[in-house]
N, C-alpha and C positions, 0 to 999 in steps of 0.2 A: 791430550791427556785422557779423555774419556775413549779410547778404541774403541770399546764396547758397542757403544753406541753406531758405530759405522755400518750393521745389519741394518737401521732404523733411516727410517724418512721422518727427519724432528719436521713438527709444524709448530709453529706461535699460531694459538688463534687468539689475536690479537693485533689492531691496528693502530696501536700506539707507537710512536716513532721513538720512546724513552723507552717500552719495553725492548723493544730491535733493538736498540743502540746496545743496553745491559747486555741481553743474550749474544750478543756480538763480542763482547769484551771477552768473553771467556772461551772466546774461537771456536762454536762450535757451529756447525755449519747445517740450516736452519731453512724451510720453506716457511712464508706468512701467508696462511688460508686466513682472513677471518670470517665470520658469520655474523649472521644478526640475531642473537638467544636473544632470548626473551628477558630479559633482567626485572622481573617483577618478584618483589620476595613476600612469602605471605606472612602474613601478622605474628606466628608462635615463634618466625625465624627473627632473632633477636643479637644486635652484639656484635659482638666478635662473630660469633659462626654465622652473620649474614654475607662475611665474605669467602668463608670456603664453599658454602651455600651454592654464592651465584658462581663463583668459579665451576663447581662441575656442573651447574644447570648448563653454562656453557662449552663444557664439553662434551654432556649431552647431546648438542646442536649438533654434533660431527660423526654421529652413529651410522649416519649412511654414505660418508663421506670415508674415514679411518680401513684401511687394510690390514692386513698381519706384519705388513713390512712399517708401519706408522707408529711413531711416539707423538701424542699428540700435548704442547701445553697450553693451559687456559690461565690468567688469574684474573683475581676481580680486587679492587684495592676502595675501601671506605674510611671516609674520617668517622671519629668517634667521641662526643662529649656527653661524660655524664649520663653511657649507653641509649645518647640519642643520635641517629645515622643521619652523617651528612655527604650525600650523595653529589653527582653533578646537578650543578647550577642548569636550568632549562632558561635563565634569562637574567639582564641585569640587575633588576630587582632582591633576586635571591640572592645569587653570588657575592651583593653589598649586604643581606641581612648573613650570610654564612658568617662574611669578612669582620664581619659588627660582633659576631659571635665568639669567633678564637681569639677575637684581640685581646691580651692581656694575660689568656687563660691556656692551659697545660690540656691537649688533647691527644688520641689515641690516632694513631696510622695504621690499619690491618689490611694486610694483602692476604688471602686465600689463593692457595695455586694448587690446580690439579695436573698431577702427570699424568695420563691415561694410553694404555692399548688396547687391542681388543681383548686380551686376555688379564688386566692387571689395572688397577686403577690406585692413585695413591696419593691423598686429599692434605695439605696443612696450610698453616696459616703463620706467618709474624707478625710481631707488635714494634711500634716503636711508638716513643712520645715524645712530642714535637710541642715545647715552649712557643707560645707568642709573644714578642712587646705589643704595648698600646699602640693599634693604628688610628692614623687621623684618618679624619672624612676624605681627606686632599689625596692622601696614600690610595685609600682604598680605590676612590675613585678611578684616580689617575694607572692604576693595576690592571684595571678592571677594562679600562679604555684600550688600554696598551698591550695587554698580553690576550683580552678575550677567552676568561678559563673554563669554559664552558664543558669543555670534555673533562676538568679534572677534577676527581670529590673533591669535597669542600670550599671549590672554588681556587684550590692556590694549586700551583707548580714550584717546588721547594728548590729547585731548579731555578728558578728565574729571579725576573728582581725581587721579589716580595721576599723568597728566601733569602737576599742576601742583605733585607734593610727590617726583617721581621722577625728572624729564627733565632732567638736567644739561646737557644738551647735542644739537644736532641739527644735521648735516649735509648740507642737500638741503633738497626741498620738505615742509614741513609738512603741506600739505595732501596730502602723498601718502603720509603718517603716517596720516592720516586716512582713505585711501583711497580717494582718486580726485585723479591731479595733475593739477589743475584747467588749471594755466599753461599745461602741457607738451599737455593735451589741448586748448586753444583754440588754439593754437599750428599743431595738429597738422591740426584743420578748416580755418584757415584756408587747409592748402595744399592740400585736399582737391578 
């Protein structure tokens, strides 16, 4: 579908196996460089734009890496309640005060994704909001044991079981729950 595209060497910087799998669904045929950016955001970056933010600080990373013949994508995905950011969990601890957090309550999914080449850069972001029921202590724990969400914001995989005993409800793209909107980014090549 995208021809276009067949001058380009696509890279994902990104070593998410939910990002691959997405970018796969829409057959486009993809190298996965990742890198280690720096994911530190400073204080004035707030919100919503702290995830297009870190998406191009991440593509950033690739400035000496990227050719003329390169399309490079980066995104960076944050929960959000009440525009306070809930990042990855560093331990069990946190990941049960996130889990303690969204229970009950109505929060924000923002994926920031930058398309970048050398010559062209082109930054956006989606929203969806993502209903929780009440978890028990038992639920959480037992999540937390069993899937270890340590690489994912706010500690959940909407994907796994928590989504399928937790998600009452969802507002926007699914897959940008997941972390990367898939729709919104085929959408976004094709005007490229």
């Amino acid at each position: 579908m995208l021809d276009n595209f067949k001058k380009y060497r696509i890279i994902l910087g990104s070593n998410s196996p939910r990002r691959q799998e997405l970018l796969k669904g829409i057959h486009i045929n993809f190298e996965v460089i990742p890198t280690d950016a720096d994911e530190y955001l400073p204080a004035h970056i707030q919100g919503i734009e702290a995830a297009g933010y870190l998406a191009e600080r991440k593509a950033d990373s690739y400035k000496d890496i990227i050719t003329d013949h390169d399309l490079l994508i980066t995104a960076d995905t944050i929960v959000l309640y009440e525009n306070r950011i809930l990042g990855k969990p560093h331990n069990k601890q946190e990941a049960t005060e996130m889990l303690r957090f969204l229970s009950g309550k109505t929060h924000q999914v923002v994926t920031g994704v930058c398309i970048h080449t050398i010559n062209r850069r082109h930054i956006f972001h989606t929203v969806t909001e993502v209903r929780f029921s009440n978890l028990t202590e038992d639920e959480i724990d037992y999540y937390i044991e069993n899937y270890k969400p340590y690489d994912k914001a706010g500690a959940y995989g909407v994907q796994e079981w928590i989504g399928f005993i937790a998600v009452e409800h969802i507002n926007g793209s699914y897959f940008n729950v997941m972390g990367l909107p898939i729709q919104r980014l085929y959408q976004e090549l094709k005007k490229w």
